[in-house]
C-alpha positions in Angstrom: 14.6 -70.5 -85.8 12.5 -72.8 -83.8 11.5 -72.3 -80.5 14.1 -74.9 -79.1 17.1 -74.7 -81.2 19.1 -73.0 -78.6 18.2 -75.7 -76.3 19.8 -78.4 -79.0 22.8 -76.6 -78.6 23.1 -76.4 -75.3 22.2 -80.4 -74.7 23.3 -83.3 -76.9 20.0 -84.6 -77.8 22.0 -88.2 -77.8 22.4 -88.3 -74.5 23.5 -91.1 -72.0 21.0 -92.6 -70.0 22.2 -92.4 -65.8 23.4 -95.7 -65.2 21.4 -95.5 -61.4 18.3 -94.8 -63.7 18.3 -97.5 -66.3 19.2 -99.8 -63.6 16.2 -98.7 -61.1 14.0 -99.4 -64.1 15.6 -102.7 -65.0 15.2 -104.2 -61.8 11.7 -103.5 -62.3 10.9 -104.2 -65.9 14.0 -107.0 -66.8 14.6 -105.2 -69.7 15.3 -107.3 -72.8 16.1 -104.4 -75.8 17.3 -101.2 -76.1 16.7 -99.9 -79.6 19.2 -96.3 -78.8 22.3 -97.9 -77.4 25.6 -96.1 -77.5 26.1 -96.6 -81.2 25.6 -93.7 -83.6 25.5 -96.4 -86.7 22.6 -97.8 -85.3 19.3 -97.2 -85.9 16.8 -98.6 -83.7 13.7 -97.1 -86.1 14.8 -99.7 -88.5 14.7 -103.1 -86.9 12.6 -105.3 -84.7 12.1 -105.0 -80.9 11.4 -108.1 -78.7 10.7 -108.6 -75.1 10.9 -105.6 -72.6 11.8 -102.5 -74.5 14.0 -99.6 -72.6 14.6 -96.4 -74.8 16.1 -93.5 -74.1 15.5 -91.6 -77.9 17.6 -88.7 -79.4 15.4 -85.7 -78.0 13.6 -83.6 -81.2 11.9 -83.7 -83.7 12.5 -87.5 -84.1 10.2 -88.5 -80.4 7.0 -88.9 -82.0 9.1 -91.5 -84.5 9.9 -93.4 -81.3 7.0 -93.9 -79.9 5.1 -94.6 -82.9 7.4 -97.6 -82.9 7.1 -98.7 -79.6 3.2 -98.7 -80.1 3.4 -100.7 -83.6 5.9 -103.2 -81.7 3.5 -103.9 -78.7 0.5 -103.6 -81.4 1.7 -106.8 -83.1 3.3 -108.5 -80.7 7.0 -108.2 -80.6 6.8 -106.4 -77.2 4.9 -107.1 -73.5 6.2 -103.3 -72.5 7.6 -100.3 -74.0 9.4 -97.8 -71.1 10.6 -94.5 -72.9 12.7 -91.6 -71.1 11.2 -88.5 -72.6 11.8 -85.0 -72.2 8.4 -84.0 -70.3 6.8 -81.6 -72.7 3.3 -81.3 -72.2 2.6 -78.6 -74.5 3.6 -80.2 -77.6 1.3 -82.4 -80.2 3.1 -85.9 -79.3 2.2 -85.7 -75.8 -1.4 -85.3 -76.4 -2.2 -87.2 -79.5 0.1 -90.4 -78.4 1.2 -89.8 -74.8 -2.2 -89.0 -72.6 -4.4 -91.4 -75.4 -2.4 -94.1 -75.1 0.1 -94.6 -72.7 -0.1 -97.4 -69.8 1.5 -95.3 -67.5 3.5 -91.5 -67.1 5.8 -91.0 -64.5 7.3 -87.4 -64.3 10.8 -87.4 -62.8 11.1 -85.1 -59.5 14.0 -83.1 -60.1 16.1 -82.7 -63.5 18.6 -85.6 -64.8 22.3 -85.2 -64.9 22.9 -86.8 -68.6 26.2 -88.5 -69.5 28.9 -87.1 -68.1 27.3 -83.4 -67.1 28.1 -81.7 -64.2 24.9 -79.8 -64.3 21.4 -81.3 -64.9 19.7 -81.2 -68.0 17.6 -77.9 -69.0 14.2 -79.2 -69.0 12.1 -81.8 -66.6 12.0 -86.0 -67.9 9.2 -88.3 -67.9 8.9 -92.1 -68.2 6.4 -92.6 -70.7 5.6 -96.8 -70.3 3.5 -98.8 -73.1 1.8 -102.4 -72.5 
């Protein structure tokens, strides 16, 4: 088993963002695109981002597939800003080989997020990882 499977099932890695959180972040970034809304048939890997990108990715192995998009997007133009809500693990090969070389900006989140509908907060510290 890996090291954080009992975490996955503990904590829907498809988690809602906090509606007082996306909207903090919209009023600052005017947000144009979210490639991870609330629909399980979409797949925001697979088409093109435009504008001001919020994403809020399925937590796992999938995060370095997120922000290797967000990079490529900016990269050629589609986006001015990419702002990702990421679990804040600093020990793990995405957060040093994309997150500290290339990121804009990382804001760690004081406290822990209450997800969707949770009464408790989520088991682990988030970050805001923002591309330009």
């Amino acid at each position: 088993m890996g090291m954080h499977n009992n975490l996955y099932r503990t904590f829907n890695i498809f988690e809602n963002t906090p509606k007082y959180l996306y909207e903090t972040l919209n009023s600052e970034f005017n947000f144009d695109f979210d490639p991870c809304p609330e629909n399980p048939n979409f797949n925001g890997l697979e088409v093109e981002w435009k504008g001001s990108i919020f994403c809020n990715p399925p937590y796992g192995k999938q995060i370095r597939n997120w922000l290797e998009k967000a990079l490529k997007e900016i990269e050629i133009g589609n986006c001015k800003n990419a702002v990702l809500l990421l679990p804040a693990y600093t020990d793990v090969k995405w957060f040093h080989e994309i997150v500290l070389e290339k990121a804009y900006e990382i804001r760690f989140i004081k406290g822990r997020i209450k997800f969707g509908k949770h009464k408790d907060s989520a088991p682990f510290a988030n970050m805001l990882v923002i591309f330009k």
